[in-house]
N, C-alpha and C positions, 0 to 999 in steps of 0.2 A: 504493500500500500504506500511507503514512505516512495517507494520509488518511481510508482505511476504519480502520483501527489506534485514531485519532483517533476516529472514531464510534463505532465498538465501546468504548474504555474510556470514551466520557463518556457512554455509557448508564444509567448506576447512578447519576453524580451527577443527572443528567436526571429521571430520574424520583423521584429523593430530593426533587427541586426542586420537583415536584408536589403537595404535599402540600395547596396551596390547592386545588386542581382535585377532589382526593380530595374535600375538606371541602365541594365547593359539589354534587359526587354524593351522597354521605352525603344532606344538606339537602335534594337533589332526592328520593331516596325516602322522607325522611321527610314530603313535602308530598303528595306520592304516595298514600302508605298512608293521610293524614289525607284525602285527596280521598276515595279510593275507599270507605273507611267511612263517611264523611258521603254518597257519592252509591248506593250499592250494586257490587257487580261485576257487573250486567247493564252496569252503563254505564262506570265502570271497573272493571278486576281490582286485585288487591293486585301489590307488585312479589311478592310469595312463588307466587302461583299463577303471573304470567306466567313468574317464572325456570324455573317448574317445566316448563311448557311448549316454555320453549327449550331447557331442558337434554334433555327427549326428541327434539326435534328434530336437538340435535346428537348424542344418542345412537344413533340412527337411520340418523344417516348421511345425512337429508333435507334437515338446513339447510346441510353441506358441501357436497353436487350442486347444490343450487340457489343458493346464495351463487357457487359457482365460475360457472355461468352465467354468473347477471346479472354479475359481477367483469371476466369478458372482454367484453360488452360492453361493459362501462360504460369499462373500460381499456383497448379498440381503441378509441372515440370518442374519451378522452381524450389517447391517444397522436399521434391523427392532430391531433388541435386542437395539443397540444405544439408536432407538429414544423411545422405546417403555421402557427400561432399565431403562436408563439415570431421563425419566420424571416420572415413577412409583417413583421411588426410591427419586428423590428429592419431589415430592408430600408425600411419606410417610416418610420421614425427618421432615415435618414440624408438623406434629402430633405424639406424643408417642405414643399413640392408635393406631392409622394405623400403625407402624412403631412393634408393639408390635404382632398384629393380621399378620403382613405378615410376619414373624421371621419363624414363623412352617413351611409358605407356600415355602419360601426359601430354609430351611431346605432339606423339599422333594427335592425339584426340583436339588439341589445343592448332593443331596446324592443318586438318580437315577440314573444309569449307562448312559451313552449316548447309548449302542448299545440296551438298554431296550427301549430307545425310537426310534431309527434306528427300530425298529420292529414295534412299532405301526405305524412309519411313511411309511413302507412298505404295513401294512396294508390299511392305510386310503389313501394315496396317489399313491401305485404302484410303476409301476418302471418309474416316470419322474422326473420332477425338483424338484415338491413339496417335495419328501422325503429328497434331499439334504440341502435343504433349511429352512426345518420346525428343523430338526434335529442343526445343526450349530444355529438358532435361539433360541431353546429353550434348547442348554445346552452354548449359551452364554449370557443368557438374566441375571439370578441369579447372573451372578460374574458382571456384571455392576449396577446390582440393586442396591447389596450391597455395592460397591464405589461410589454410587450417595446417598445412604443411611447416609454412615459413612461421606461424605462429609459435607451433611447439619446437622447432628446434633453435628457433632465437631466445628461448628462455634463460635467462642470466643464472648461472651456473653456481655462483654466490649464495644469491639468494634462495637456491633449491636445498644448499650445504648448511644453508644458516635456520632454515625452519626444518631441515631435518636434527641439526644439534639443538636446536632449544626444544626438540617432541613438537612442533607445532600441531595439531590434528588436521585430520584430513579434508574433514570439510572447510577451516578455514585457512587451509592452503589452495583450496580450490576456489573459494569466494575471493579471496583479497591477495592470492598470488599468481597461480595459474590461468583462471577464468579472466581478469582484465585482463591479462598480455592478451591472451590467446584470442580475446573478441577483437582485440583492437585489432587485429590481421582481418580477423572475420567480416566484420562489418562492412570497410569496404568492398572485399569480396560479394559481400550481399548486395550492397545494392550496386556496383556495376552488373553482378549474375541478374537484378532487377529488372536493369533494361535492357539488358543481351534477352530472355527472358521472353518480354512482350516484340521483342523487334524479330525475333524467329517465330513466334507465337503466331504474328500478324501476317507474316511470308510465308508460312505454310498452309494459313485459311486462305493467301491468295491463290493455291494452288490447287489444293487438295477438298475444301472447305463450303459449303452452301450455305453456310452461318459464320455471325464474324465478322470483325472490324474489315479481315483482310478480304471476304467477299465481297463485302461494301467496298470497298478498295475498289476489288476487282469490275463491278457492275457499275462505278462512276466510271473508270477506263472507258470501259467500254462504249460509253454513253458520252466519251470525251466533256465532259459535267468536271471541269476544273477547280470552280468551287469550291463545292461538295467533297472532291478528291481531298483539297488541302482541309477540309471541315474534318473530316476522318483523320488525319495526320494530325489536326492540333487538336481534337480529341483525345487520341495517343498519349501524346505528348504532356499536355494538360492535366491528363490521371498521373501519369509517370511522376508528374512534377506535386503536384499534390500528395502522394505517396512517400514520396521521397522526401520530401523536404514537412511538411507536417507531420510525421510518424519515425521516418529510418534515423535522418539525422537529428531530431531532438533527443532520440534512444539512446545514438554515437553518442553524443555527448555525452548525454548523465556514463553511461558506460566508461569514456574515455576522462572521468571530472581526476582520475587518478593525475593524469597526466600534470595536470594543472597546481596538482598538492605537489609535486615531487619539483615544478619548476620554479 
């Protein structure tokens, strides 16, 4: 409880702190509007027609059903890379040898295109949930592996020798020694695996999918509805950025407040 408490009141100063973040949006659509007048809106739109077009879509009720979609795959993939990630990774931390032996295997997996595997997963799965799912999972699993990896074997060697000679117990060697290092790898892990994530999530409904942001993708194409295309992508994007920045990173932080006491 103290720790949601914690997250909940430094929400406000959180996003008071934003104020750069605001200023580099601002600058993004004013580079925007100068694009799209210098190129036309057949090729880009203005941000005022695209809002115009998300804002019916969320009027509608279209961009909700289909955001909720793609959202469950994209965060059943990313859940199972999490837990399946997360606990490889600090399992093979604790051994060189394992940690040595799964290097190549990362490797691949980390150097394999996602739409190389968007293919197999068409094969082996079809056109259902399975390919959105398997896809987002296994081009997010490698980059959490490796921040659960880099987690445990950066652990300062000191301080493992100093709570083993004073008895420390176990559980708060794991609360206030292990568990911060080891998030502070994690975290980012998570939310870059966030939007690797939804960005395969959404490229495998354009392919394989009849529901889905990345259908609606695909049936604005088709309908050459430029709009609407860019209204889906700041859809996207807009969840992404509400996730991310209201929930992952006020987490980081309280998680990361160690850093701050030791500076």
């Amino acid at each position: 409880m103290v720790l949601l408490w914690r997250w909940v009141s430094g929400i406000p100063a959180y996003l008071w702190s934003g104020w750069g973040a605001v200023a580099s949006l601002c600058l993004l659509l004013a580079v925007w509007e100068a694009v799209s007048i210098t190129l036309g809106p057949l090729i880009l739109p203005d941000p005022g027609a695209t809002f115009g077009a998300l804002w019916q879509l969320l009027a509608g009720g279209v961009a909700a059903r289909e955001l909720l979609l793609t959202g469950q795959r994209a965060m059943t993939g990313l859940l199972l890379a999490m837990v399946l990630g997360s606990s490889a990774g600090l399992l093979a931390g604790l051994s060189m040898t394992a940690a040595m032996m799964a290097r190549p295997l990362v490797t691949v997996l980390l150097g394999t295109p996602p739409i190389a595997w968007l293919v197999l997963a068409m094969l082996w799965f079809g056109a259902n949930d399975g390919t959105p799912v398997f896809t987002a999972f296994i081009a997010c699993f490698p980059v959490i592996f490796v921040g659960a990896l880099q987690g445990t074997r950066t652990l300062d060697h000191h301080l493992k020798d100093m709570a083993a000679m004073f008895r420390l117990p176990w559980h708060m060697r794991l609360t206030d020694l292990y568990g911060p290092h080891v998030l502070s790898y994690l975290f980012p892990a998570w939310i870059n695996a966030l939007g690797t994530a939804w960005k395969v999530a959404v490229m495998a409904e354009l392919l394989a999918s009849a529901d889905g942001v990345g259908a609606a993708l695909a049936i604005a194409r088709s309908q050459l509805d430029m709009p609407v295309t860019l209204a889906w992508v700041g859809a996207v994007v807009l969840t992404l950025l509400l996730v991310e920045y209201l929930l992952l990173e006020p987490l980081k932080r309280e998680v990361e407040r160690w850093r701050e006491v030791q500076a």
